[in-house]
N, C-alpha and C positions, 0 to 999 in steps of 0.2 A: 419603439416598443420592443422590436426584438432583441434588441441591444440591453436591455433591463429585463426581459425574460434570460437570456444569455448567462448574465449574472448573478441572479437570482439560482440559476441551475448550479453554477458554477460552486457558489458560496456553499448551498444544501450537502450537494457530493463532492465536499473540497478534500483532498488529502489529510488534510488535516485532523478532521473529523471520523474518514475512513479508515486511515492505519490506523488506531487506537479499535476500532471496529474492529478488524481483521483480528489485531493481536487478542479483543477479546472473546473475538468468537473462539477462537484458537485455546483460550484462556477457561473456557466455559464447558468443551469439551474435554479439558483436563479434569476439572472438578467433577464432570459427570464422570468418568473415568476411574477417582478417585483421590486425585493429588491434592495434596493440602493446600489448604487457602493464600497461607503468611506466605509461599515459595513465590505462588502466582499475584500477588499485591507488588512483591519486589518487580517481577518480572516488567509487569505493567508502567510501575517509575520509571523502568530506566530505556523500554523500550518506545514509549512512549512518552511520555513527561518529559524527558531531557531532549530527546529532539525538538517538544514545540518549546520547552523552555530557550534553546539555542534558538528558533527563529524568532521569535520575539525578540531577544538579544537584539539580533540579526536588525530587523525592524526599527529597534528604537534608537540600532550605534547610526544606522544609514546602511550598514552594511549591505543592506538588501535594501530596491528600492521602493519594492512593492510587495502588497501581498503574495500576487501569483509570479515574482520569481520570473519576472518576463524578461529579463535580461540572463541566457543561460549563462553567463559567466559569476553571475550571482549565485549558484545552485550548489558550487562545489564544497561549499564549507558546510551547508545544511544536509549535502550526500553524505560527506567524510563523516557527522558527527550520527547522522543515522544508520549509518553501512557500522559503525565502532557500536553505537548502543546496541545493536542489532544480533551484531555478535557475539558481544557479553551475552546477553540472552541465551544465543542458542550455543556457547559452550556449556554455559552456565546448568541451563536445561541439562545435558547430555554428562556434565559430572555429575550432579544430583540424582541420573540414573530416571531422567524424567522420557525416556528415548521417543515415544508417539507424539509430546509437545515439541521436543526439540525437534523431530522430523520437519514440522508443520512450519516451525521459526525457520528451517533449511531454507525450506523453498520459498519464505518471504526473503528471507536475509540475500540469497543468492540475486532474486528479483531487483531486489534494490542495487544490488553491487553491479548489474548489467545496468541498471537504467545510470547509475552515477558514472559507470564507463562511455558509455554512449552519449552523457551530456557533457563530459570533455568536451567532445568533438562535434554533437550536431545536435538541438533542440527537440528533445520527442516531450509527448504528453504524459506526464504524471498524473494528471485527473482519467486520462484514458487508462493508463497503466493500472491504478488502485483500482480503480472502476471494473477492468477487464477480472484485473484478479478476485474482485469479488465474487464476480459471474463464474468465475472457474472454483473459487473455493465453495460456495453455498451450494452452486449444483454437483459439484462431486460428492460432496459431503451428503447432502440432501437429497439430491434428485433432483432431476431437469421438472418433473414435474409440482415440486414446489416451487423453486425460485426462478422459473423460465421468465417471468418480467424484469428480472434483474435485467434483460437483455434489454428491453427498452429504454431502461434507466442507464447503461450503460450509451444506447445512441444519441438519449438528449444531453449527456453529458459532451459527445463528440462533437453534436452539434454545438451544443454553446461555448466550448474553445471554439471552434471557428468562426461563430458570428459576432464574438467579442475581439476576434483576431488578435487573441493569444496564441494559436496555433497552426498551422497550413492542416489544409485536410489529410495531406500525407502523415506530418507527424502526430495527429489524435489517433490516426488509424493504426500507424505504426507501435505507438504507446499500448494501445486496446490489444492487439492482436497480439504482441508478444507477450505479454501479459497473461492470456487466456489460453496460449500455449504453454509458455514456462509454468503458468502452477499446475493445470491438467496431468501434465507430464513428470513434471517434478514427483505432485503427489502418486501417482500411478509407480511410477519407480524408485520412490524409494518407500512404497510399501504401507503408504497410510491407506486404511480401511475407508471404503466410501460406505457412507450410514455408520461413521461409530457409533 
């Protein structure tokens, strides 16, 4: 039972579903802001669309042998082509003179280029890491007092990397926490308004 609760958890708040989330919240704020629609449709293709269109690739050559990437040496071609979309994005954003969006893309872009560093070398949690940075970007933006359950959705997500044993408890935690520091901090320093 807890092994199909696990996965079930897993699947709802999978990355996959969440970065596309993040970059739209991120995308949503722009338009409230005032930036035109056709800039942020682009933005959305390439920052999102081409990376899940690479793992499905990924999926269907064998490249990868699973959904959830559980062999980290599987991870590196799906970092390298998300760390690349990622970046077009937020140069992209920053010539077009779009600077509060492209801020926002910094501190994801940056997130992800540590987590593709760090899965070189040793397996941390992705579903922690998007997870965490939701929790950091909705209550900065928002207030702890709206989205303060995101924190529980962020621990049953921890929990079910580890009772599906995709992950050690170390590395969900490690994934969540840096995570919930780097955007905090990120947005704090380089000057994004909390409550645009």
């Amino acid at each position: 039972m807890n092994k199909k609760v696990a996965y079930l958890i897993s699947r709802v708040f999978d990355p996959v579903v969440e970065i596309p989330l993040l970059i739209g919240a991120a995308v949503y704020l722009s338009v409230m802001n005032g930036y035109r629609w056709r800039f942020l449709v682009l933005l959305l293709v390439v920052d999102a669309i081409v990376p899940a269109v690479f793992m499905l690739w990924g999926l269907k050559s064998k490249r990868i042998s699973d959904w959830d990437m559980t062999k980290r040496q599987e991870r590196g071609g799906i970092y390298f082509v998300t760390v690349v979309a990622h970046l077009f994005g937020v140069v992209l954003a920053f010539y077009l003179g779009k600077i509060a969006l492209a801020k926002l893309l910094l501190v994801f872009w940056s997130l992800a280029t540590i987590f593709a560093l760090i899965t070189a070398m040793w397996k941390i949690s992705v579903h922690g890491g998007v997870n965490g940075a939701l929790v950091a970007f909705f209550n900065y933006i928002y207030g702890w007092r709206n989205y303060w359950w995101l924190v529980i959705v962020l621990l049953m997500v921890l929990w079910s990397r580890v009772a599906s044993k995709k992950h050690s408890f170390m590395q969900a935690v490690v994934g969540a926490s840096l995570a919930v520091v780097w955007v905090e901090l990120g947005l704090k320093l380089l000057g994004v308004r909390e409550g645009l």
